[in-house]
N, C-alpha and C positions, 0 to 999 in steps of 0.2 A: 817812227814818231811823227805827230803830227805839227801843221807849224804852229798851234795856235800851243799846241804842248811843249812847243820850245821855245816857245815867246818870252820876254819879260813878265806878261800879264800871267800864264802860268805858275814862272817862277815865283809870285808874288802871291800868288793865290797858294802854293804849296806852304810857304812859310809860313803864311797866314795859318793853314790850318794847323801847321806842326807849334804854332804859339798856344791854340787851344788847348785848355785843359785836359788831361790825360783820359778823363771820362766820356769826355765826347769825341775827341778822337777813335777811342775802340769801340764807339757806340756800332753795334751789327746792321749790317746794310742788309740782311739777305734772314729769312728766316732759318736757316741752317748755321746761319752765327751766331745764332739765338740763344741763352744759354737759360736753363729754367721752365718754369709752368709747363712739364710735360702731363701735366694733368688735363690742361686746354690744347697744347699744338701738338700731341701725338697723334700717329697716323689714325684718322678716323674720331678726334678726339673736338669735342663743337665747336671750337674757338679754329683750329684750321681749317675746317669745312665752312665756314661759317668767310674765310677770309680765300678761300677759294672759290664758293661763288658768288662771293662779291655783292651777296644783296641786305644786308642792311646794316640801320646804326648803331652803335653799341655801349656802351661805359665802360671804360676799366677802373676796378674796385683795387686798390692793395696799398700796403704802406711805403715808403718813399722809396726807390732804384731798385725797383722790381719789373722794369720793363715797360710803363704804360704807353708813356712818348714814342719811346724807341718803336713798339708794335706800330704805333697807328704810323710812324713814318714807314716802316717797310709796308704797311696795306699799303698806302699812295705812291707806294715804288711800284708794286706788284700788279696795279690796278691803272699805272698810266695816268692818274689822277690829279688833280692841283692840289697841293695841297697847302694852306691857311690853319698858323697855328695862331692861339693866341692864350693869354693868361687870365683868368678871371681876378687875377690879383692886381695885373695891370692897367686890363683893356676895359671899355666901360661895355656896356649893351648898347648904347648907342654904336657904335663901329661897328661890330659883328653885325648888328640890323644890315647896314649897308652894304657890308661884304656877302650877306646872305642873298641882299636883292641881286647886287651887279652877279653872282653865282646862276641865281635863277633866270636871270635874263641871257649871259653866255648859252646856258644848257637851252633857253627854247629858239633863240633867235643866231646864236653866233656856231660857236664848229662842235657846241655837243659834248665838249671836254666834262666831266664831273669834277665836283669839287668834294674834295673832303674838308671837314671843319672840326678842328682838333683845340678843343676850352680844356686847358689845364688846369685843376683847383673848379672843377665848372660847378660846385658844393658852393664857391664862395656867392654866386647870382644868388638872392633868394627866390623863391617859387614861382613871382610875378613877372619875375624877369625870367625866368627861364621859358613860359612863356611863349613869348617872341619865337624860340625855338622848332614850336610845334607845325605851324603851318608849312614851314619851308622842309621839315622830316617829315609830314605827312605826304606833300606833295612830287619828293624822293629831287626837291631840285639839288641840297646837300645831304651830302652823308655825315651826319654828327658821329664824331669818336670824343667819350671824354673819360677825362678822368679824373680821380679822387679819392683821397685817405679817408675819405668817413662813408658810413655807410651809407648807401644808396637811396634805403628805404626811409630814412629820417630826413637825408638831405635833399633828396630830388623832388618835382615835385610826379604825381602819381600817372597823370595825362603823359611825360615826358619819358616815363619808366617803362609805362606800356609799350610804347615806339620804340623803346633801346631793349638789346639784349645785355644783361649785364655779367660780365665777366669776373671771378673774384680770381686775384693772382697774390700769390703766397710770396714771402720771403725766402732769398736762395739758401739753400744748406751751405754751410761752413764751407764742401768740400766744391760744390759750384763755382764758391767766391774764388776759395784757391785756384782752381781751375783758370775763371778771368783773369785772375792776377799771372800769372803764368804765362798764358796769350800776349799780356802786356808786356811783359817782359821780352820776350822771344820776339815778336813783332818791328822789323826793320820797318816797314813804311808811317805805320801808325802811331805804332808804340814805344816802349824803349829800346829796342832791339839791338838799333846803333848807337848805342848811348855804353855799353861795354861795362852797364850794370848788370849785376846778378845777387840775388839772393840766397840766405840760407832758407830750410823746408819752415822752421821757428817762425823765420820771421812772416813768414806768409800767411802760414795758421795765425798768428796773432792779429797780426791785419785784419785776416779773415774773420776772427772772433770776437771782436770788438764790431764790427760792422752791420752785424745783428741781421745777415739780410739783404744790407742795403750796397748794392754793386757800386753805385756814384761813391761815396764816403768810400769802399775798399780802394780805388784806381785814385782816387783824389789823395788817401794817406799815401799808396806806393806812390805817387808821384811827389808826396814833400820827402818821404825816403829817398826814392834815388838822387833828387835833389843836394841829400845829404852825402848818400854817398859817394857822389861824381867827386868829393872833394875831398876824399880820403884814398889813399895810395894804392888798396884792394879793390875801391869802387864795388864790394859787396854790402848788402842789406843784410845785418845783423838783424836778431830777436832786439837787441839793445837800440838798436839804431829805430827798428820799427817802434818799440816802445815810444824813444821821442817824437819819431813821425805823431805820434797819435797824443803827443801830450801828455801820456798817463801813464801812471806807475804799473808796471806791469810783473805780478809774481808768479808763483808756481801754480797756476790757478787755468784751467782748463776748461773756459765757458762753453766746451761744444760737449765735455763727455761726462765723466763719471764722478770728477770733484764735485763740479755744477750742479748736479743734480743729488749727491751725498751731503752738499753740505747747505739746503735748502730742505735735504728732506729731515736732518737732522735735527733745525732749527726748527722746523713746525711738528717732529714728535715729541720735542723740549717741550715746547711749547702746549703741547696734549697734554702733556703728562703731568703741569705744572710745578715744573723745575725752574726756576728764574735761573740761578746759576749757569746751567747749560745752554741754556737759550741766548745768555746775554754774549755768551763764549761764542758760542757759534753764527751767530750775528757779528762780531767783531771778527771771524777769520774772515765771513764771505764780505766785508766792508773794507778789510786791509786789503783782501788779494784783489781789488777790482772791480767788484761786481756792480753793476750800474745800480743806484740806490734805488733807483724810483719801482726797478721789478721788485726789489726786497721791499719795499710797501706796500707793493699792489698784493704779494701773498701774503704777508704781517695783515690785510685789509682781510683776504679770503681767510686766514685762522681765525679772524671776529666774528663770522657768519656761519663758517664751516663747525668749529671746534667749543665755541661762546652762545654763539646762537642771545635766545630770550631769555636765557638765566643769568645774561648781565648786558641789557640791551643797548648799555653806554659806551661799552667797549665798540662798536663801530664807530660812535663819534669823535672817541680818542684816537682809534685808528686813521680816519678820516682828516684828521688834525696834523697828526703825525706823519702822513703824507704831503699837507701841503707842506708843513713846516720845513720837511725835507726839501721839496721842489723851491720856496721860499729861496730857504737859506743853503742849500747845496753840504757838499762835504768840504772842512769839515763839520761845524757845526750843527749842520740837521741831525748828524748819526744819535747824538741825545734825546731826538725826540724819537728815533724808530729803538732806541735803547728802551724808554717810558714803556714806550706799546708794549712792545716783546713779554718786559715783566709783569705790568697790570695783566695780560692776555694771561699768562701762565698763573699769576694767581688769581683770578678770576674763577665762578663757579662754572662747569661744564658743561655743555648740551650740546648733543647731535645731533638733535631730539626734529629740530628744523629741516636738517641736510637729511634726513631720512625721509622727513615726511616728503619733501618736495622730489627726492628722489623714486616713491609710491606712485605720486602724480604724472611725471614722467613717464613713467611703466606704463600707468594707464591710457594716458594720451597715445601710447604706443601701440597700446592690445587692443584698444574697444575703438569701435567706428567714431566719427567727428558728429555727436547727436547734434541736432538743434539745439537752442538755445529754451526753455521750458515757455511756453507763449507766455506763462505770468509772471515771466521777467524779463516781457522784452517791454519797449515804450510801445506807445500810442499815438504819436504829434498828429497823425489826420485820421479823416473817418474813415478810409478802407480798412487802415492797421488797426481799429476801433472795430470794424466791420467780420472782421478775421481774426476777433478774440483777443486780438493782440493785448496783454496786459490781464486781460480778465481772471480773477482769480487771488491778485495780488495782495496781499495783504503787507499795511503800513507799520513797520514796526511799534512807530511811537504812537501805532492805538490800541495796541494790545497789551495787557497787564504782563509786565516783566520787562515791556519792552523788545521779547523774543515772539515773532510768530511762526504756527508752528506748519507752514507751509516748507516746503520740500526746495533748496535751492542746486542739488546735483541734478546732472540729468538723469530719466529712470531707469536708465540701466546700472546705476551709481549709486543710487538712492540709497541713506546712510554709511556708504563711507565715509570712513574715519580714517585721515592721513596724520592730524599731529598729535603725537602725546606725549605731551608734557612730562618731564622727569621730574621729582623733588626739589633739582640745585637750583640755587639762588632766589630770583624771580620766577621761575617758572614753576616752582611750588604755589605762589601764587594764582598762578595761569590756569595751573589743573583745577585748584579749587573754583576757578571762577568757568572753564569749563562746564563742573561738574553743575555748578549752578542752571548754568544755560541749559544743561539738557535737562534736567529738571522741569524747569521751566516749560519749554516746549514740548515735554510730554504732557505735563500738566494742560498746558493752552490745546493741544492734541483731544484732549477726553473730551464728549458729545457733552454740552452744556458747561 
């Protein structure tokens, strides 16, 4: 042992970190503690090649305790690098500016160390600010790692995207999380190991199951569990005991397997077949046993588009409603408004008629090559795209009688597909007849003279 290891300053440094939260304690030093995205860090798989030789900046894309932080500090382990984290929640652009230049100036003039520069939330900079970023990842003086719960391609700006490779990282499976929780447990230096708690397999999956994914929130509940159990006579984590870890009523209810998915599918062939009765039943098991409200809106949202479609094209606004009303008001009270939806949905008139067509379009975007876009629908703004036809051809709706002109807007290998058609139900009897009008029309404006 060494003496600075058996100093006071050690000892104090060891407590320190055994006070930290239980999440960052078992956070993995070493990519082989890594648990997850073997989609990215398998042998030969981009994101470990990509961090074995070391050459450029990246973003990680995924939703919250899926790794992103944790990765970019094993690169700056791996890589010998400095590494500078900071939060775009916290830190302004001003600062980073400064830590960017003293970085650039070490790398040409001091001992050559690289920096990595790791913006958490780097979505919250807007575009202007982001920025700032480019010249110093052009010029390779830092390596930008960021990350971010929203999508890349809306939040970043495009200059910034081109310079990152971006990594998207999934949520872990149930049996992942168990896995970390496990580790946690068993682990004397980091984890609970010496702490002479132990778990049942219940309570683990429950932890597990609630956590949707997210590794920080699983290790954060097992640590308000053991917390509980240290002070009962067994010092084991019950199912019961993790239930209270997590604040929530917890029943017979199996968010990873086959209830989960039985009584979601249940609820939206109620819901097809418009049965209000059964729909309202089966909305009320998966809202007793647990189930987060906000998924059972988001597909009460996908039954309006998917099973409702344009033959009652209100039903997404009440669905819409009935979401926020939920997120508003929480359980219990919002359960009344995803009650509304459910029955309007089911008695509501029926179409598919949408989810077909756009499912055709799909297919086709699949089978036929990426054509141009028909020159007489693209713009004109200067005289070369003027010069090259651009637009030539176009004809102005609202100067042709009907209002329809009877120009061609697929492209010509497409030319007259037809993807939606309209059914009888509801409004979309409407729809066909006013279809049928249009093509009328355009045959009509069509004929020579």
């Amino acid at each position: 042992m060494s003496l600075f290891e058996s100093s006071p300053l050690a000892g104090a440094a060891s407590a320190a970190r055994m006070r930290a939260p239980l999440a960052e304690r078992m956070r993995p030093a070493r990519l082989d503690e890594f648990v997850g995205q073997e989609q990215l860090l398998g042998p030969g798989k981009p994101l470990r090649v990509a961090i074995e030789h070391d050459d450029t900046s990246m973003i990680f894309w995924g939703p919250p305790g899926t790794g992103k932080t944790t990765l970019a500090k094993i690169i700056a382990a791996r890589t010998q690098a400095n590494f500078i984290e900071f939060s775009a929640v916290m830190s302004g652009i001003k600062e980073i500016k400064e830590v960017m230049t003293a970085a650039e100036k070490a790398s040409r003039f001091g001992s050559g160390t690289r920096t990595i520069l790791f913006i958490d939330e780097i979505h919250r900079f807007n575009k202007a600010q982001q920025d700032a970023f480019l010249p110093y990842v052009e010029r390779g003086s830092i390596r930008l790692i960021g990350a971010t719960t929203e999508n890349p391609s809306f939040e970043l700006n495009a200059a910034l995207l081109s310079r990152c490779r971006v990594y998207v990282l999934q949520p872990l499976t149930e049996a992942q999380v168990i896995g970390l929780l496990e580790r946690a447990l068993t682990d004397p230096d980091r984890g609970l190991g010496s702490s002479g708690v132990s778990a049942d397999e219940d309570a683990l999956a429950t932890i597990a199951s609630y956590a949707s994914g997210d590794a920080r929130n699983a290790l954060n509940a097992l640590d308000v569990a053991a917390s509980l159990a240290g002070d009962s006579p067994s010092k084991r984590i019950t199912r019961e005991l993790a239930a209270e870890a997590l604040q929530r009523r917890v029943l017979l209810y199996d968010k990873q397997g086959e209830q989960h998915y039985d009584l979601i599918s249940a609820l939206h062939k109620s819901v097809r077949n418009s049965d209000a009765d059964a729909a309202l039943y089966w909305l009320g098991r998966m809202l007793q046993a647990g189930e987060d409200p906000m998924y059972v809106a988001r597909r009460v949202v996908r039954m309006a588009v998917e099973d409702i479609g344009l033959a009652a094209p209100e039903a997404l606004n009440l669905c819409l409603s009935a979401k926020e009303a939920m997120h508003f008001l929480g359980l219990p009270e919002g359960d009344l408004a995803l009650a509304q939806a459910v029955v309007y949905l089911s008695l509501a008139p029926k179409s598919n008629a949408l989810y077909v067509a756009y499912g055709s379009v799909q297919a086709d975007i699949e089978a036929t090559a990426a054509e141009p876009v028909p020159l007489h629908l693209r713009n004109a703004p200067t005289k070369l795209m003027k010069s090259l036809d651009y637009g030539k051809g176009y004809q102005y709706a609202h100067d042709v009688e009907g209002r329809v002109a009877a120009m061609e807007c697929l492209p010509p290998s497409l030319a007259g597909r037809r993807y939606y058609a309209p059914t009888e139900e509801g409004r979309e009897k409407t729809l066909a007849q006013r279809m049928e009008e249009i093509r009328r029309i355009r045959e009509q404006n069509r004929r020579p003279g």
